[in-house]
C-alpha positions, 0 to 999 in steps of 0.5 A, a space after each residue: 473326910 478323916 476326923 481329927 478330933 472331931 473336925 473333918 478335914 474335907 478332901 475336894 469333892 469329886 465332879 459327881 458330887 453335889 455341893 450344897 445348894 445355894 438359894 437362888 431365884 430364876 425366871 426361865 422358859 417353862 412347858 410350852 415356852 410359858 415363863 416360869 419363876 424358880 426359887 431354891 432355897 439353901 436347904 435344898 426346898 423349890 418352888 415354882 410358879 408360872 407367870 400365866 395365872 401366877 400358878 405355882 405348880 411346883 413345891 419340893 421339900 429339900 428331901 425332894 419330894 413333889 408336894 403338889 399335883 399337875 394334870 400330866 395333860 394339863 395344857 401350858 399354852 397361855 389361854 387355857 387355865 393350868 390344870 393343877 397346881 395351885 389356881 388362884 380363883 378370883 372374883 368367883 367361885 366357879 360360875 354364878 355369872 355365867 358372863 364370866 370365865 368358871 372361877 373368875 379372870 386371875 388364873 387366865 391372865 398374865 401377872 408380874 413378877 415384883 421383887 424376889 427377896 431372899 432373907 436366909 430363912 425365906 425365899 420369897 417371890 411377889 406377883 400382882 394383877 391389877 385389872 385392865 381392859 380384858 378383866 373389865 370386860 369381863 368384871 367392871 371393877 378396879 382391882 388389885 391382887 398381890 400374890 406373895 409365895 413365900 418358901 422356907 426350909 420347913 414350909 410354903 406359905 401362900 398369901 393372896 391379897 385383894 384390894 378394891 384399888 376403885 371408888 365402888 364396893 364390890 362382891 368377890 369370891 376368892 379361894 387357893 385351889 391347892 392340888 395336893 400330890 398324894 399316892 392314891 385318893 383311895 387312902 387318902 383321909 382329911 382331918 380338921 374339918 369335924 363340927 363343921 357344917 358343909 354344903 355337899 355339892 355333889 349331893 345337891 348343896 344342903 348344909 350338914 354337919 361333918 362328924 367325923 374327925 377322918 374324912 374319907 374322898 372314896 367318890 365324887 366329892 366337892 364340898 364347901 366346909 364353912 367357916 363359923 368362926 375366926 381363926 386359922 383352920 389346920 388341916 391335915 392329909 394324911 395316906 394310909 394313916 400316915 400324915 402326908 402335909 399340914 395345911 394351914 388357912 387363914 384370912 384376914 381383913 387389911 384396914 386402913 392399909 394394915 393387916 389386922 392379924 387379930 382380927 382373922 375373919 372365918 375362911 371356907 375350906 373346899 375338899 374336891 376330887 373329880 373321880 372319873 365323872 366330873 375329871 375334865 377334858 385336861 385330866 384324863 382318869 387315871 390322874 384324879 388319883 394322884 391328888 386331893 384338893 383342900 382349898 382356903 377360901 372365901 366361898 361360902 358367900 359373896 364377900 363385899 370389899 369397901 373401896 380401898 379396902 384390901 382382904 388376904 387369904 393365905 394358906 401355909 403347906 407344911 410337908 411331913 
């Protein structure tokens, strides 16, 4: 436009340029006929988040650049888990009861989208489970899960929240399995996770303490660093030194129907990547390249639920 003392006259875009964007939330038909829900911010940031498993598998900064990693063989077909984005892993953690599916029932389930709410500064989407005759086949509790994907223009904020809707306590795992896109696993280093101690699966599962402030994943890794003490854990990725996200876990126990923020109770962080040993079918190598996984959690040990008590787990991705 011309300037006229500093006030730009705008002439009328042409068809090819894009007007800002307007924030809008949308269900529509994603891969595989599956639905999916897409959020857009007016700054330009998307989500989406498919309804199968209530798996986000899209997080875009408005620069548009793609924060999170899907299997390019990743099966979209409502039965098999989605490879990638961000699985949601309930009541286990891979697979102690081998009566049940690996990482539990809500990521091979169909949720419900609740309200979609748009503040100005946040676009947010609510999704719930609660179980029913398939999941108590599977895992005789009563359960409720709300899932609540919240974007704004900085950030992505993913809060998973378990209440035990029945009158028995019970055991659970919970965990965001997040995919993080990155350009190649081999320069790819973690940091916040020194004075740590983890349990190495790959090397047999026995506790050692992480001393380094740069984790390096130049193999097979799947580690379970455990939480000692309360507080949200921040974590950065970063590819040949540059920081790529922030990644900020948290958990917190729900008493009596409030989220007690100051009393956050300690929360895992798993790093995996599957290297070409461990990629299953639905990750054909070359793909693990393309991610890392950094994952919140509580896995470290069996959490025990008070009937009508609720736990949140929450993770917030900030791109850099």
């Amino acid at each position: 436009g011309i300037l006229v003392r500093g006030t730009s006259l705008r002439r009328r875009a042409a068809p090819s340029e894009i007007p800002p964007a307007m924030s809008s939330s949308k269900v529509v038909e994603g891969e595989g006929g599956q639905q999916k829900v897409v959020l857009q911010h007016a700054s330009g940031a998307t989500a989406e988040v498919y309804l199968w498993g209530a798996t986000l598998t899209s997080y875009k900064a408005p620069s548009g650049k793609e924060s999170i990693f899907v299997s390019p063989a990743a099966i979209f077909d409502g039965k098999k888990a989605i490879r990638g984005g961000v699985p949601l892993v309930f009541p286990q953690f891979g697979q102690p009861d081998k009566a049940m599916p690996q990482h539990g029932i809500a990521r091979i389930n169909m949720w419900e989208l609740g309200a979609c709410t748009d503040t100005g500064d946040a676009m947010t989407a609510t999704f719930t489970l609660q179980d029913n005759e398939d999941t108590r086949a599977k895992w005789p509790h009563a359960f409720q899960l709300e899932y609540v994907v919240e974007l704004t223009e900085q950030a992505l904020t993913m809060r998973l929240r378990i209440t035990n809707s029945g009158d028995e306590p019970f055991a659970f795992h919970a965990l965001l399995h997040t995919y993080f896109a990155v350009p190649d696993i081999a320069d790819v280093l973690v940091e916040g996770l020194k004075g740590r101690s983890f349990e190495d699966k790959v090397a047999g599962g026995e506790p050692q303490e992480e001393a380094r402030e740069q984790v390096d994943v130049p193999s097979y890794t799947d580690r379970i660093y455990l939480a000692s003490e309360p507080g949200a854990k921040e974590v950065s990725i970063l590819s040949k030194g540059t920081a790529l996200y922030k990644s900020v876990n948290s958990a917190t126990p729900n008493l009596g129907g409030r989220a007690h923020e100051d009393a956050s109770s300690p929360c895992d962080v798993v790093l995996w990547n599957p290297f070409p040993e461990a990629s299953p079918g639905d990750l054909p190598p070359p793909a693990f390249r393309g991610f890392v996984c950094v994952e919140p959690g509580l896995v470290g040990k069996f959490q025990d639920l008070a009937p009508k008590a609720a736990m949140e787990l929450c993770q917030t991705i900030v791109p850099l």
